[in-house]
VMD Tcl script that draws the C-alpha trace (Angstrom):
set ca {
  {-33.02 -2.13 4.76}
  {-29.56 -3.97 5.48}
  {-27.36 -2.44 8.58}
  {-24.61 -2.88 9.69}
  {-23.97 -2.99 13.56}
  {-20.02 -2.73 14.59}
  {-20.31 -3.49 18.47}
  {-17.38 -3.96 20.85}
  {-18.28 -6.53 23.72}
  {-16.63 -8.41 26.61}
  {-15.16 -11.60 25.93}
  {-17.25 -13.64 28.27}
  {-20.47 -15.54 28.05}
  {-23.49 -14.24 27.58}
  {-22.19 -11.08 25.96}
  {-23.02 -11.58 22.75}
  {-26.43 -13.18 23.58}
  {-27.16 -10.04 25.15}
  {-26.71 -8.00 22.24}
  {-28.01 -10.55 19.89}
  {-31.50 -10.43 22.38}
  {-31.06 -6.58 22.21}
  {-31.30 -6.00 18.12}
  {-33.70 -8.90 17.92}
  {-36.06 -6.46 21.16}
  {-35.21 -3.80 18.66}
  {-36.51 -5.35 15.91}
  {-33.72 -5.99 13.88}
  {-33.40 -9.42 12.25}
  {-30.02 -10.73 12.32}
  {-28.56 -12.37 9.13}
  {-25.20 -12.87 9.54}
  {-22.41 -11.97 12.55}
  {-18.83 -11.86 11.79}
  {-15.92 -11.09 14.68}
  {-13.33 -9.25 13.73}
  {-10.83 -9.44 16.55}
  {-10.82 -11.23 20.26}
  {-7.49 -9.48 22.36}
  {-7.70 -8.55 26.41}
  {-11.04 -9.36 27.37}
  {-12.54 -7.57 24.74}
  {-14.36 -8.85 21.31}
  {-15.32 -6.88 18.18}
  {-18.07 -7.84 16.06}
  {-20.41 -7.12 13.09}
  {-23.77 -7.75 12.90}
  {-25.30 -7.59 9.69}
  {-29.43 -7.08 10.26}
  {-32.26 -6.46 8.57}
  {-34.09 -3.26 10.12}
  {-37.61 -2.44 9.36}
  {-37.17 1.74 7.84}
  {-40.13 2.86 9.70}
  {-38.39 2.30 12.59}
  {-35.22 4.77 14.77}
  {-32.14 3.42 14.60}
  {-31.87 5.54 18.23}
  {-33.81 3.13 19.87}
  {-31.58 0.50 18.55}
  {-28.71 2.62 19.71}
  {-30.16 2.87 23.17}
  {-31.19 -0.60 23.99}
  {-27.28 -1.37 23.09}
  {-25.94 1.18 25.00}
  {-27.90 -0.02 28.27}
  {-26.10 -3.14 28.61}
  {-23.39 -3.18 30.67}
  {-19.69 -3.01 28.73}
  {-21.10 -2.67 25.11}
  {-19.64 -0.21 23.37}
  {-21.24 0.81 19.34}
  {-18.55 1.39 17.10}
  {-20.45 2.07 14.05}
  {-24.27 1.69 12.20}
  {-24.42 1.86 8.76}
  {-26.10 0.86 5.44}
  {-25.15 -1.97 3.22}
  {-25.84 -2.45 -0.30}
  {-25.82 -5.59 -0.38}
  {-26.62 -9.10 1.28}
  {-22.97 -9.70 3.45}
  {-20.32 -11.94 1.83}
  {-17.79 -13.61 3.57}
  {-13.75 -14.49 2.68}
  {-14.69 -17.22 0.54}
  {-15.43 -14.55 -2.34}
  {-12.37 -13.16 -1.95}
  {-10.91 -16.41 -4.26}
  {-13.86 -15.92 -6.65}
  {-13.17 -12.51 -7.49}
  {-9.53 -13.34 -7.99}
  {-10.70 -16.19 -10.26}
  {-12.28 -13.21 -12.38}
  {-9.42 -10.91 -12.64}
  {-7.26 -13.71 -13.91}
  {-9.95 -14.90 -16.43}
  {-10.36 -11.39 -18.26}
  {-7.41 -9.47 -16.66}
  {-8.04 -6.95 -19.54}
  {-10.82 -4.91 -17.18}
  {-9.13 -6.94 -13.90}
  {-8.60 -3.57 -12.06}
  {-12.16 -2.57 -12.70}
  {-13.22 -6.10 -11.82}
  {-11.49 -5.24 -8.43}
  {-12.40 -2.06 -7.61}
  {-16.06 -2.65 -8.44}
  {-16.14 -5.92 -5.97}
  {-14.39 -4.81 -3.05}
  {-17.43 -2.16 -1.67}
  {-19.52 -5.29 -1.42}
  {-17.34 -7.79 0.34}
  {-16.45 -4.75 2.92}
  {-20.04 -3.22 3.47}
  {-18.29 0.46 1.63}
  {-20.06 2.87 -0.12}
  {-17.37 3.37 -2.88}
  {-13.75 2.60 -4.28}
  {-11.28 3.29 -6.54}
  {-7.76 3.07 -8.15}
  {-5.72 6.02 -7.92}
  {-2.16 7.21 -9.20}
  {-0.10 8.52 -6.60}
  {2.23 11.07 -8.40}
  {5.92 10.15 -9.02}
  {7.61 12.80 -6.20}
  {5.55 11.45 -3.14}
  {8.46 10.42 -1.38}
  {9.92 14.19 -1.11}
  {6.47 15.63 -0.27}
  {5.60 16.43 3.72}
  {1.67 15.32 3.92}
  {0.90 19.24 2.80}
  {-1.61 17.65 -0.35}
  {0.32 20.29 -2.45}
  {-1.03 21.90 -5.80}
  {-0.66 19.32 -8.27}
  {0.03 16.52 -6.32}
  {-3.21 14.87 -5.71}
  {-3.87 11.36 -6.39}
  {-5.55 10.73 -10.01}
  {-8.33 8.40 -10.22}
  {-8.05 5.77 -12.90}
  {-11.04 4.30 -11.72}
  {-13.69 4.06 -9.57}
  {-17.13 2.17 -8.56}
  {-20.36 2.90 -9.43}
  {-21.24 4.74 -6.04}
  {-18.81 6.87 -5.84}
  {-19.24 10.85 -5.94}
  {-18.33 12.89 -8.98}
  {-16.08 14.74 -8.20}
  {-14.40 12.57 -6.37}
  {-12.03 14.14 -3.68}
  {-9.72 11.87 -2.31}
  {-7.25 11.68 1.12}
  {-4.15 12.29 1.27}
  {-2.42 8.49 0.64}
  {1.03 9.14 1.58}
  {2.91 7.01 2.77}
  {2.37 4.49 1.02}
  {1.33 1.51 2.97}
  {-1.70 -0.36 3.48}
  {-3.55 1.29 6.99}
  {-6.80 2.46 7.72}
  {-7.77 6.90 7.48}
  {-10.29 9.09 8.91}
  {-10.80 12.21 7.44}
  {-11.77 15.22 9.13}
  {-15.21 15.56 7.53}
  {-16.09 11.50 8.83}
  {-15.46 9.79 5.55}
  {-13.27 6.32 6.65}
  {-10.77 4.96 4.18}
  {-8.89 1.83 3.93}
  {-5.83 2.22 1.45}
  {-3.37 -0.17 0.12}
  {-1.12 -0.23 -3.02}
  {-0.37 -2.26 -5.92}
  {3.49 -1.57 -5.39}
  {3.04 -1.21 -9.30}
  {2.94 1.75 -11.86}
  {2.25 4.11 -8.28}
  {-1.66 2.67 -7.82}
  {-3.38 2.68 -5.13}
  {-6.62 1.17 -3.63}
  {-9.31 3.43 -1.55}
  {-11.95 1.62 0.33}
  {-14.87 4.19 1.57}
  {-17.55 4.45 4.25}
  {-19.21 7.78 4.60}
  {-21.76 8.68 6.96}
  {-25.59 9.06 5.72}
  {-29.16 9.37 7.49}
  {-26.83 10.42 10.60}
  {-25.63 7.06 10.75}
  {-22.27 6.83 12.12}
  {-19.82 4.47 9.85}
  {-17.33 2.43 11.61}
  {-13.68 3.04 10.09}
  {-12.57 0.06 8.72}
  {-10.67 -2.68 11.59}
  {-7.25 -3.41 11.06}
  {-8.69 -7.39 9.57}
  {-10.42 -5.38 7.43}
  {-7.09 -3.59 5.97}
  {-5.49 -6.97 5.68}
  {-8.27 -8.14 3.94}
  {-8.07 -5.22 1.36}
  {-3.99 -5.36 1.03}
  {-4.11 -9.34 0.10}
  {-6.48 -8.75 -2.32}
  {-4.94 -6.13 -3.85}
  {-1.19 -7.84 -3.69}
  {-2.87 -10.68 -5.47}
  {-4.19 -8.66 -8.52}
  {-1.25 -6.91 -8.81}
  {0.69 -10.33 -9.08}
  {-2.19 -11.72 -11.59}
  {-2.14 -8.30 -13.63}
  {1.45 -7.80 -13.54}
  {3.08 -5.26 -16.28}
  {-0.58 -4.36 -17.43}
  {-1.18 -2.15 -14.34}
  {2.48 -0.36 -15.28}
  {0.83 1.64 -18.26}
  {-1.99 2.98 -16.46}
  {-0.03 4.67 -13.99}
  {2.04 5.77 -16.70}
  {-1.14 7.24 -18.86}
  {-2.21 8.77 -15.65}
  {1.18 10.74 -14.46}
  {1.56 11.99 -18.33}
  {-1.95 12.87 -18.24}
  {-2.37 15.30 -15.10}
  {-5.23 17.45 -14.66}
}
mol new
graphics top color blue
foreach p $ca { graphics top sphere $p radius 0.5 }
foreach p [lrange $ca 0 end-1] q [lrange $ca 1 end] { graphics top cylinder $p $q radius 0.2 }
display resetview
C-alpha cells in the first residue's frame, strides 16, 4: 500500500539521508519526496512510500523516532500514486473545458493531488457573519457536493470565518478550508485517521495550494457557482 510519511528534520546534511536510509531499513520503498517548508533550522517533508501490508507501521515509527532531531508529524494512506503542482494547471484546463460539472470536476480532484480522504463544496448560510462559532440549529454548512470517499452523512466543521486556514477537529479529522468568495461556497479538504494511523493536518503550503485552486475556479466558473448557493440557502434541510 501507498503511505504517506510527514517528517520534520534538521536543516543540515545528512538529515534527510538518514531518514531516507531509515524507511528504506524499514522496508518502505520511497517513490517520491516533496518539502513543504525550510524556516530556522528546521525542514518539513513528505515522503510518499510504498510499504509492504504485512508489515507494522510501529517499527517504521520507531526506527524514525531513534534518530536524533526527527520528529513524525503524520503516517497515512494514499489513494493514489502522488501528483505534484504541475496538475494543478491540468485540472484547471478541465473546469474551463466543461465548466457545466467544473465544481464537481474540482472537488473530485483535489483528494488526490493532497493525499485526502474526501472533499466537498459546501454553502455557508447567509447570517454567518452575526453568528459566534456556537454551530447553531440551522446553521450548518450544506453540502452541494462531495467526492466519492466521503461519509454519508457527512458532518462537517464549523467554517466560520471565512478564510482559507487549516482545522483540527476534536475527534482527529484535519480540514483545509477555503472559499469561492461566490454564492457563500466553500471548499473542505479531509484527512481522517484509519488503521491507527495518525494523519498529518494539512501545512500551511498545503492551504495555499487549496485557496489558488479554488480562487481560480471561481474566476473560470464565475456567475454559475451564484445559483448553487442560492438553490442551497432556499433549500435548507
Amino acid at each position: 500500500m501507498l503511505l504517506r510519511v510527514r517528517v520534520t528534520l534538521p536543516d543540515r546534511p545528512g538529515a534527510l539521508g538518514q531518514v531516507a536510509r531509515t524507511l528504506g531499513v524499514a522496508g518502505a520503498d520511497i517513490v517520491q519526496v516533496v518539502v513543504l517548508e525550510r524556516l530556522g533550522g528546521r525542514a518539513v517533508d513528505d515522503f510518499t512510500v510504498v510499504w509492504p501490508g504485512a508489515s507494522r507501521v510501529e517499527r517504521l515509527l520507531a526506527g524514525l523516532a531513534a534518530i536524533p532531531g526527527v520528529q513524525v508529524d503524520g503516517v497515512w494512506k494514499a489513494i493514489g500514486a502522488p501528483v505534484n503542482g504541475g496538475h494543478d494547471a491540468e485540472l484547471l484546463a478541465q473546469v474551463a473545458a466543461n465548466p457545466v460539472d467544473g465544481l464537481a470536476t474540482l472537488v473530485d480532484a483535489v483528494p488526490g493531488l493532497l493525499a485526502a480522504d474526501w472533499a466537498a463544496a459546501a454553502v455557508v448560510p447567509a447570517d454567518w457573519a452575526a453568528r459566534n462559532g456556537s454551530g447553531s440549529v440551522g446553521g450548518e454548512p450544506r453540502v452541494v457536493y462531495a467526492s466519492w470517499r466521503a461519509p454519508s452523512p457527512l458532518h462537517l466543521p464549523e467554517v466560520t470565518p471565512l478564510r482559507a486556514r487549516p482545522l483540527t477537529e476534536p475527534g482527529g479529522a484535519r480540514y483545509a478550508v477555503a472559499p469561492f468568495g461566490r454564492g457563500g461556497l466553500v471548499l473542505l479538504v479531509a484527512r481522517t485517521d484509519e488503521d491507527d494511523l495518525p494523519a498529518a493536518a494539512f501545512h500551511v503550503t498545503e492551504v495555499d495550494r487549496v485557496a489558488q485552486l479554488v480562487r481560480a475556479a471561481a474566476t473560470i466558473l464565475g456567475d454559475r457557482l451564484d445559483p448553487i448557493g442560492q438553490a442551497a440557502a432556499a433549500n435548507p434541510v
